[in-house]
SEFIZA-3560 file (N, C-alpha, C; in Angstrom, 3 decimals):
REM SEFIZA-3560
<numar><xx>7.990</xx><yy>-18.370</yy><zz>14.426</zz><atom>N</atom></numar>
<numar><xx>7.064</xx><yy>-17.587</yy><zz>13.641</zz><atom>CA</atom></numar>
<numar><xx>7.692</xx><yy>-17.339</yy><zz>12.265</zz><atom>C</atom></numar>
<numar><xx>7.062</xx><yy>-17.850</yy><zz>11.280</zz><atom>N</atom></numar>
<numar><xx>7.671</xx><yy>-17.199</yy><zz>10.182</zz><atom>CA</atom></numar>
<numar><xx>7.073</xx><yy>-15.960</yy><zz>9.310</zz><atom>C</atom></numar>
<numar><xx>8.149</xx><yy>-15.277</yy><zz>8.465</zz><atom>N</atom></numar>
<numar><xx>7.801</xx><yy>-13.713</yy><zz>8.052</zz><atom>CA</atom></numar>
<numar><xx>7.569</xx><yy>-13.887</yy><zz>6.883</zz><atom>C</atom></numar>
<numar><xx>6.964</xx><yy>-12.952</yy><zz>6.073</zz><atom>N</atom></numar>
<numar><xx>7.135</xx><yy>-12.815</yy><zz>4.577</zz><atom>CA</atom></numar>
<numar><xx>6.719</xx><yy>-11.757</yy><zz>4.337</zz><atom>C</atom></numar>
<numar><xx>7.784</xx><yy>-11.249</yy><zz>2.871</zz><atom>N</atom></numar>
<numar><xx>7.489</xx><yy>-9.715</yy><zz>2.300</zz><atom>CA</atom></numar>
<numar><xx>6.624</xx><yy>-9.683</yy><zz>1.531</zz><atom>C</atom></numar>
<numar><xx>5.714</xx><yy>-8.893</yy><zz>1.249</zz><atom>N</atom></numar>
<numar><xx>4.868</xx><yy>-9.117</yy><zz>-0.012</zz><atom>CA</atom></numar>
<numar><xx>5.226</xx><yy>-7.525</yy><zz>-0.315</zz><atom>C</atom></numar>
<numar><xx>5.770</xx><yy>-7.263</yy><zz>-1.918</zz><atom>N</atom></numar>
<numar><xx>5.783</xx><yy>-6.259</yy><zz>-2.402</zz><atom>CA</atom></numar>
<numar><xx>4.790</xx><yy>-5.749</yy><zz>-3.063</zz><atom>C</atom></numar>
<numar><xx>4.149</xx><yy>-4.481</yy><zz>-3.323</zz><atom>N</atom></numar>
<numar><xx>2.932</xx><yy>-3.792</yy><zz>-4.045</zz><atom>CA</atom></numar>
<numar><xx>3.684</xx><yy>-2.762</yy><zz>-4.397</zz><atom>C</atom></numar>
<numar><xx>3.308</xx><yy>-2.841</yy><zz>-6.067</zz><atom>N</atom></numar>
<numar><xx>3.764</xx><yy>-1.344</yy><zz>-6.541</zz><atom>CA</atom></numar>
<numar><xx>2.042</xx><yy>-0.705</yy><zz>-7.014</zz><atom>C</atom></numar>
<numar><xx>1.580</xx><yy>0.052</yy><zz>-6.334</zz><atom>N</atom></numar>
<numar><xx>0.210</xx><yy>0.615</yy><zz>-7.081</zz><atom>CA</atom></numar>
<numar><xx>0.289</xx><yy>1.979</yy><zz>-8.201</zz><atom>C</atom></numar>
<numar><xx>-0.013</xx><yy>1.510</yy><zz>-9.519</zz><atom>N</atom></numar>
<numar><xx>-0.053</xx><yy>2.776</yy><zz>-9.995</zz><atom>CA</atom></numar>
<numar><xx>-1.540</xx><yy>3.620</yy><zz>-10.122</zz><atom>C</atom></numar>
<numar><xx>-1.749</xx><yy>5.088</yy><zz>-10.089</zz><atom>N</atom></numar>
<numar><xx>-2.779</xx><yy>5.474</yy><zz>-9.765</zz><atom>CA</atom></numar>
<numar><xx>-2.836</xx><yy>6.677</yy><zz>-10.878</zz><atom>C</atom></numar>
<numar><xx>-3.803</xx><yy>6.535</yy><zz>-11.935</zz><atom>N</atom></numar>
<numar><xx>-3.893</xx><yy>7.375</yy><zz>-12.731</zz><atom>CA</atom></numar>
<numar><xx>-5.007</xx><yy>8.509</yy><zz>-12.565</zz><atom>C</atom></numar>
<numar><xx>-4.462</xx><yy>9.701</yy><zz>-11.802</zz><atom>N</atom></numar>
<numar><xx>-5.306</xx><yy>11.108</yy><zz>-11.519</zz><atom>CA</atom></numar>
<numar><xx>-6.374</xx><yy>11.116</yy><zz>-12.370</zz><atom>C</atom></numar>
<numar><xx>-7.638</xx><yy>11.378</yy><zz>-12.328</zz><atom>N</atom></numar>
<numar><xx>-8.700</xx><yy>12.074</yy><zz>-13.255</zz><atom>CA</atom></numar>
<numar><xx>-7.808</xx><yy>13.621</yy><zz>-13.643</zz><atom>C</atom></numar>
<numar><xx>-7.572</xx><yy>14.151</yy><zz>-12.932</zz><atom>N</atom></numar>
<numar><xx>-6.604</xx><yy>15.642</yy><zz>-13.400</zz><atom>CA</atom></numar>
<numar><xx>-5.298</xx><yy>14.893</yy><zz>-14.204</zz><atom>C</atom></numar>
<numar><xx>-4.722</xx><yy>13.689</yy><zz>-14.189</zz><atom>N</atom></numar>
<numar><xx>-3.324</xx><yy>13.623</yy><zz>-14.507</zz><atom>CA</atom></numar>
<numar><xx>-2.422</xx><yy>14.092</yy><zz>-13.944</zz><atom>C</atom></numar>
<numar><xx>-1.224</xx><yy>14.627</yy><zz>-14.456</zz><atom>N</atom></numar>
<numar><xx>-0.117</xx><yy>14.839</yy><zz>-13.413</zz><atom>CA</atom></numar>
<numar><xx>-0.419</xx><yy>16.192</yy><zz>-12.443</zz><atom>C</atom></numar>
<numar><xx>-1.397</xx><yy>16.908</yy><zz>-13.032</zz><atom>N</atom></numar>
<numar><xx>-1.446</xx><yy>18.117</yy><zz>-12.151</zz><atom>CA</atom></numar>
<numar><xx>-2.121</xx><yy>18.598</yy><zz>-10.952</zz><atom>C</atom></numar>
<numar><xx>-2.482</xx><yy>16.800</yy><zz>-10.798</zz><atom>N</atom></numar>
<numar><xx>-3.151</xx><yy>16.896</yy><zz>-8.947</zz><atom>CA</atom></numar>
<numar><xx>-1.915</xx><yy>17.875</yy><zz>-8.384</zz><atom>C</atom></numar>
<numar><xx>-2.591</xx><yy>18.325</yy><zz>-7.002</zz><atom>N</atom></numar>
<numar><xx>-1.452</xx><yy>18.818</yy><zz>-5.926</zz><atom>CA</atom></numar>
<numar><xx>-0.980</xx><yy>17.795</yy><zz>-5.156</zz><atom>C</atom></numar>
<numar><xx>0.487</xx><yy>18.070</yy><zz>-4.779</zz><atom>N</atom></numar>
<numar><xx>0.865</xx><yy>17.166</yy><zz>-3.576</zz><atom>CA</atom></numar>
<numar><xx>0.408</xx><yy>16.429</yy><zz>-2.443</zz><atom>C</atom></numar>
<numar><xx>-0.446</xx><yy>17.420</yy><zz>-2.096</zz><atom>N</atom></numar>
<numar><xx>-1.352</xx><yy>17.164</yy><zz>-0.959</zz><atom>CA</atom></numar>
<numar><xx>-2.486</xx><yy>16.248</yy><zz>-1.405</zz><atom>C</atom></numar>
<numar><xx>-2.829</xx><yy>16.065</yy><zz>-2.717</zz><atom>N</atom></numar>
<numar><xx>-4.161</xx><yy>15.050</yy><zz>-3.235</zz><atom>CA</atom></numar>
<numar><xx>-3.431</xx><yy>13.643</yy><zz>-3.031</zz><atom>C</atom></numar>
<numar><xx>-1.985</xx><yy>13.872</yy><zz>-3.545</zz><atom>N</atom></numar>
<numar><xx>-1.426</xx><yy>12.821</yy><zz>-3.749</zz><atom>CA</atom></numar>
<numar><xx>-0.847</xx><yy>11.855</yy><zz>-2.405</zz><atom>C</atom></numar>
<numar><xx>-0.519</xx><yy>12.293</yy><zz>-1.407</zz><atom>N</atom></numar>
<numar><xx>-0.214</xx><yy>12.104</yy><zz>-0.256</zz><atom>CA</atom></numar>
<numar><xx>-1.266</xx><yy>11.440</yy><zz>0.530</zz><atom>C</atom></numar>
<numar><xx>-2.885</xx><yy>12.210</yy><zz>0.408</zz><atom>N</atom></numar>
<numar><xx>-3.970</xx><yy>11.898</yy><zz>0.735</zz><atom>CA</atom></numar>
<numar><xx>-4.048</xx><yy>10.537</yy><zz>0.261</zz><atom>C</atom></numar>
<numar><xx>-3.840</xx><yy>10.341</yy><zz>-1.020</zz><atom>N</atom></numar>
<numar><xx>-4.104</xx><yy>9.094</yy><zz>-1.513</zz><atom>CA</atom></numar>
<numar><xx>-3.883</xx><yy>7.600</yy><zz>-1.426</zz><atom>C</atom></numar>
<numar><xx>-2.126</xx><yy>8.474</yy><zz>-0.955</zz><atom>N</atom></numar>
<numar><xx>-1.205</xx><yy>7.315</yy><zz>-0.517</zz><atom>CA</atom></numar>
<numar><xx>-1.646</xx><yy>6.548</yy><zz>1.153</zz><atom>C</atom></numar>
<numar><xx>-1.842</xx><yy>7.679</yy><zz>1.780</zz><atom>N</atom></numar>
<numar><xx>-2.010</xx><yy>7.440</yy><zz>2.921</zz><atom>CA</atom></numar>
<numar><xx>-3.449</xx><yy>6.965</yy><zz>3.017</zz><atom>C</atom></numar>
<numar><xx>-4.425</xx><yy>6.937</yy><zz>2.294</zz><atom>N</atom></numar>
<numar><xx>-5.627</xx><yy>5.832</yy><zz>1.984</zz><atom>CA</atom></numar>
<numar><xx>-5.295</xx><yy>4.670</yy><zz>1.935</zz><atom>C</atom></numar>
<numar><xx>-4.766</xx><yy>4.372</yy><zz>0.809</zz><atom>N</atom></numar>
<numar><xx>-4.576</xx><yy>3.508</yy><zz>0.279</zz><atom>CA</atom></numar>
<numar><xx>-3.681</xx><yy>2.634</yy><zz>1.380</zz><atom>C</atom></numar>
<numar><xx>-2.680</xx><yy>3.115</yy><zz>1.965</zz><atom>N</atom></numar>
<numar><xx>-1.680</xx><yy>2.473</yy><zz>3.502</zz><atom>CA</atom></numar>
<numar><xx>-3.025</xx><yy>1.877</yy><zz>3.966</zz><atom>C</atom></numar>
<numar><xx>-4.199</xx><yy>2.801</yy><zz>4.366</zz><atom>N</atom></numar>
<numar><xx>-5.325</xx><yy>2.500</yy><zz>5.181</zz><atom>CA</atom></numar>
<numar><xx>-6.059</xx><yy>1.452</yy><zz>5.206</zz><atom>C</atom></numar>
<numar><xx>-6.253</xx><yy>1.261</yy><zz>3.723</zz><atom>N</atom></numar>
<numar><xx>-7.152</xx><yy>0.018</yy><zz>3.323</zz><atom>CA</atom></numar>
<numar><xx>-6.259</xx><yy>-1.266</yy><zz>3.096</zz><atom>C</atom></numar>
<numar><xx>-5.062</xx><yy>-1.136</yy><zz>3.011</zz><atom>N</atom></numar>
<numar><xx>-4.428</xx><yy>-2.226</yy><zz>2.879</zz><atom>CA</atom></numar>
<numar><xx>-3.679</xx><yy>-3.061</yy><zz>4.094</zz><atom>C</atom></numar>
<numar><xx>-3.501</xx><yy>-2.011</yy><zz>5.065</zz><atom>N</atom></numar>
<numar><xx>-3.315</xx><yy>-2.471</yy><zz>6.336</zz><atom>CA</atom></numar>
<numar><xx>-5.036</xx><yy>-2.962</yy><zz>7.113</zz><atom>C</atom></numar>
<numar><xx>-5.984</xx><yy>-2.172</yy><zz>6.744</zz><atom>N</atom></numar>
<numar><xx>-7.385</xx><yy>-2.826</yy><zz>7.093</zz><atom>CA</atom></numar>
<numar><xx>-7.408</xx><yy>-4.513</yy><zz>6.892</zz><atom>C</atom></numar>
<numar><xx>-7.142</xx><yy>-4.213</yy><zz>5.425</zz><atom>N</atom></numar>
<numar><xx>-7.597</xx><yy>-5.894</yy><zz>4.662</zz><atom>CA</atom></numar>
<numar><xx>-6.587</xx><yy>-6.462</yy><zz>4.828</zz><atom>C</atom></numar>
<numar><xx>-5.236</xx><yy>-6.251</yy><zz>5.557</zz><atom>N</atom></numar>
<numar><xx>-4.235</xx><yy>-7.708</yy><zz>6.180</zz><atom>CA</atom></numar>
<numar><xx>-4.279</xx><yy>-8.018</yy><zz>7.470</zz><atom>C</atom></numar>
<numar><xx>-5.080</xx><yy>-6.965</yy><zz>8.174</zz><atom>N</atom></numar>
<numar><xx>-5.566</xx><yy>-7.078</yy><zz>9.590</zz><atom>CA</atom></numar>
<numar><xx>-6.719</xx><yy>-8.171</yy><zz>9.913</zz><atom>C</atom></numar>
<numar><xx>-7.707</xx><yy>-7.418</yy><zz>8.719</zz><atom>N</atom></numar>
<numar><xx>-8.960</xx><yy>-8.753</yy><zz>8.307</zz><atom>CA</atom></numar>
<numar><xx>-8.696</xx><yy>-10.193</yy><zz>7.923</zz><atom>C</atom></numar>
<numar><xx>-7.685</xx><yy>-9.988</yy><zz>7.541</zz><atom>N</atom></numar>
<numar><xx>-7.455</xx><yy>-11.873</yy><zz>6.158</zz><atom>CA</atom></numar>
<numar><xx>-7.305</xx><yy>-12.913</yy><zz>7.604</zz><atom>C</atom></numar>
<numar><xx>-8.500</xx><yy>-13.680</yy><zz>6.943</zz><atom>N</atom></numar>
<numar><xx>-8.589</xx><yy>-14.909</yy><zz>7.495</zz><atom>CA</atom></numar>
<numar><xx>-8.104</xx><yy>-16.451</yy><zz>7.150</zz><atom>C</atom></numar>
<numar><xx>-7.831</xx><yy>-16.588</yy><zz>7.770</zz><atom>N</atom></numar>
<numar><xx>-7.583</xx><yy>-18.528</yy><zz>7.236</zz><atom>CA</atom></numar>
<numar><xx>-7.157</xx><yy>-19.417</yy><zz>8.227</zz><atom>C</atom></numar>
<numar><xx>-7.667</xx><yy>-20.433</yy><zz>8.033</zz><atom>N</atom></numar>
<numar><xx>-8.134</xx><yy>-21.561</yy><zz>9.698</zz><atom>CA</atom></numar>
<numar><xx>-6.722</xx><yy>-21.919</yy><zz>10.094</zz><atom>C</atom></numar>
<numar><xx>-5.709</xx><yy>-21.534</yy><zz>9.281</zz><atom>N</atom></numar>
<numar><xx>-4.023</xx><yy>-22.132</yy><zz>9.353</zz><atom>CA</atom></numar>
<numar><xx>-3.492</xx><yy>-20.760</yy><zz>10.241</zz><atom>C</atom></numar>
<numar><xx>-3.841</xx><yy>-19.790</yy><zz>10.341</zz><atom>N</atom></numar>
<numar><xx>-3.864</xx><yy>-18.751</yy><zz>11.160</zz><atom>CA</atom></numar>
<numar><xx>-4.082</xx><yy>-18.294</yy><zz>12.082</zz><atom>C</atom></numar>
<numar><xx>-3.556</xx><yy>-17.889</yy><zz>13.572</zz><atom>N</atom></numar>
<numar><xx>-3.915</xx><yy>-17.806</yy><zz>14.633</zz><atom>CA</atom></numar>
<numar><xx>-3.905</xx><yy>-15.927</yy><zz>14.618</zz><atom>C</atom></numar>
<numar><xx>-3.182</xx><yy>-15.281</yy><zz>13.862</zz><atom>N</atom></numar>
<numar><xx>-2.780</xx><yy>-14.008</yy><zz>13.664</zz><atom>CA</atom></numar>
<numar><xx>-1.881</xx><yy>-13.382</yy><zz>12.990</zz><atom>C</atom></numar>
<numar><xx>-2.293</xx><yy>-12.225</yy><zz>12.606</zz><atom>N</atom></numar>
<numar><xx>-0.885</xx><yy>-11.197</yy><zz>11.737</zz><atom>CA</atom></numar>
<numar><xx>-0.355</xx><yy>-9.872</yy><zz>12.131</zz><atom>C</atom></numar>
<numar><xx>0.418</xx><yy>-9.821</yy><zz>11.949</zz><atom>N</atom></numar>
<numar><xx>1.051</xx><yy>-8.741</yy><zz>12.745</zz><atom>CA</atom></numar>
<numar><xx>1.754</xx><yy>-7.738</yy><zz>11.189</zz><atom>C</atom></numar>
<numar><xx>1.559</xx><yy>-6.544</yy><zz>11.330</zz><atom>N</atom></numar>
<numar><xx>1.826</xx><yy>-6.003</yy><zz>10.076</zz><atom>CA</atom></numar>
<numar><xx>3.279</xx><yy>-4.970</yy><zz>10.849</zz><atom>C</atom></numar>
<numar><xx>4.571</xx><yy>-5.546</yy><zz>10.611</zz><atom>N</atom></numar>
<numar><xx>5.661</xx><yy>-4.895</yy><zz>11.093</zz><atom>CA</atom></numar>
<numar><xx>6.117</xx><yy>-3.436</yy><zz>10.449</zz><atom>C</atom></numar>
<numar><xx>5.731</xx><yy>-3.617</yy><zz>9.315</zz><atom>N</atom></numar>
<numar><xx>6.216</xx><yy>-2.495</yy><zz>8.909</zz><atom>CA</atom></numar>
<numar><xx>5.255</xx><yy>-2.148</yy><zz>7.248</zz><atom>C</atom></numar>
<numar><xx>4.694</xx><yy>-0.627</yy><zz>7.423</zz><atom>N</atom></numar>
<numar><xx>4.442</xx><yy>-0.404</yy><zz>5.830</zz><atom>CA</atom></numar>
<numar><xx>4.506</xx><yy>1.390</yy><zz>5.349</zz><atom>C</atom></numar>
<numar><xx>4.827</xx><yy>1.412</yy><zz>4.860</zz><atom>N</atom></numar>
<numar><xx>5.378</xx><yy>2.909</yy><zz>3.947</zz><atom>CA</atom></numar>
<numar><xx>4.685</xx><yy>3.110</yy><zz>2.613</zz><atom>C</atom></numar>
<numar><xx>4.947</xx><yy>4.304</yy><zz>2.983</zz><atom>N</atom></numar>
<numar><xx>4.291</xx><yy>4.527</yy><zz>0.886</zz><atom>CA</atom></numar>
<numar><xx>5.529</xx><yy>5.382</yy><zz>0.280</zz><atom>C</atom></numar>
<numar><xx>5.516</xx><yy>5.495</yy><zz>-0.568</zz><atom>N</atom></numar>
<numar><xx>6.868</xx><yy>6.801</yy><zz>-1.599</zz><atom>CA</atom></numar>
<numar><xx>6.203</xx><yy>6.911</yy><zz>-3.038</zz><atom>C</atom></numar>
<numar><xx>6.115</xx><yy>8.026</yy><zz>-3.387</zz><atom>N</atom></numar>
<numar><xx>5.996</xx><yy>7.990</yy><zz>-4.686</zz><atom>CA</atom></numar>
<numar><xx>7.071</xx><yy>7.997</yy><zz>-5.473</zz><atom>C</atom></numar>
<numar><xx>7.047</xx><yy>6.979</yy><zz>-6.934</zz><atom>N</atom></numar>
<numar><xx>7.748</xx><yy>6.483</yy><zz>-7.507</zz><atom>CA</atom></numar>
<numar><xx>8.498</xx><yy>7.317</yy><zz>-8.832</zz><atom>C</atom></numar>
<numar><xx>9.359</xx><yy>7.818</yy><zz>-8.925</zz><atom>N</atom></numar>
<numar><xx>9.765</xx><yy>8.616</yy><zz>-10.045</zz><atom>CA</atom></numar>
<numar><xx>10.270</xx><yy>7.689</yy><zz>-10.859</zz><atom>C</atom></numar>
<numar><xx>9.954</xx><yy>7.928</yy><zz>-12.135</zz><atom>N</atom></numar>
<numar><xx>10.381</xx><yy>7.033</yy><zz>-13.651</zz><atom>CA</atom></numar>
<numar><xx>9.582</xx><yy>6.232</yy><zz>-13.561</zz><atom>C</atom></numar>
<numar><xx>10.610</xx><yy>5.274</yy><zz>-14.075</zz><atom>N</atom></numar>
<numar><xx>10.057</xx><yy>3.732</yy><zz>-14.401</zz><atom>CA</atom></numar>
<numar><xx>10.647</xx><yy>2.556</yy><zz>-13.766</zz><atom>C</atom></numar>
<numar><xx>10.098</xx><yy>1.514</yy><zz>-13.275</zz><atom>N</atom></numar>
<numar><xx>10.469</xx><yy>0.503</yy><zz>-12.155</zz><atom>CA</atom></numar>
<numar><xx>10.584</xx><yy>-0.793</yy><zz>-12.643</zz><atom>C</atom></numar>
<numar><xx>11.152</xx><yy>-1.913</yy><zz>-12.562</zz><atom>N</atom></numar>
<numar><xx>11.606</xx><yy>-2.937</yy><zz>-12.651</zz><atom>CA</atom></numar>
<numar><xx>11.924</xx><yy>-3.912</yy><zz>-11.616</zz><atom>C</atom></numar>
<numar><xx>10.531</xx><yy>-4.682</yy><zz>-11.879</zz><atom>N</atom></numar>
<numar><xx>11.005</xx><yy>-5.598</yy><zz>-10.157</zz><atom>CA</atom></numar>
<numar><xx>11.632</xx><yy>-7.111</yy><zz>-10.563</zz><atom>C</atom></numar>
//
């Protein structure tokens, strides 16, 4: 079986800006986990028998990032 990482950095710009609460922000993250584990559960292709999603996390990102 072979694996592969796919990295996502999402940035998400508040209608409030920085002064959502924690809890909006968390909500968000944990959406967003939702729909993205949905749509790798869904992805189809005839070279595919199945996917298995081992591992996914969210963190919010302080500063600035460089991949």
């Amino acid at each position: 079986m072979r694996r592969f990482i796919i990295l996502l950095e999402t940035e998400v710009d508040f209608v409030d800006g920085d002064s959502v609460s924690d809890k909006l922000v968390e909500n968000v993250e944990q959406d967003l986990m939702t729909e993205i584990k949905k749509a790798t559960e869904g992805f189809s292709h005839r070279a595919i028998r199945g996917l298995l999603i081992n591992k996914l996390q969210g963190a919010q990102i302080k500063g600035s990032v460089s991949l």
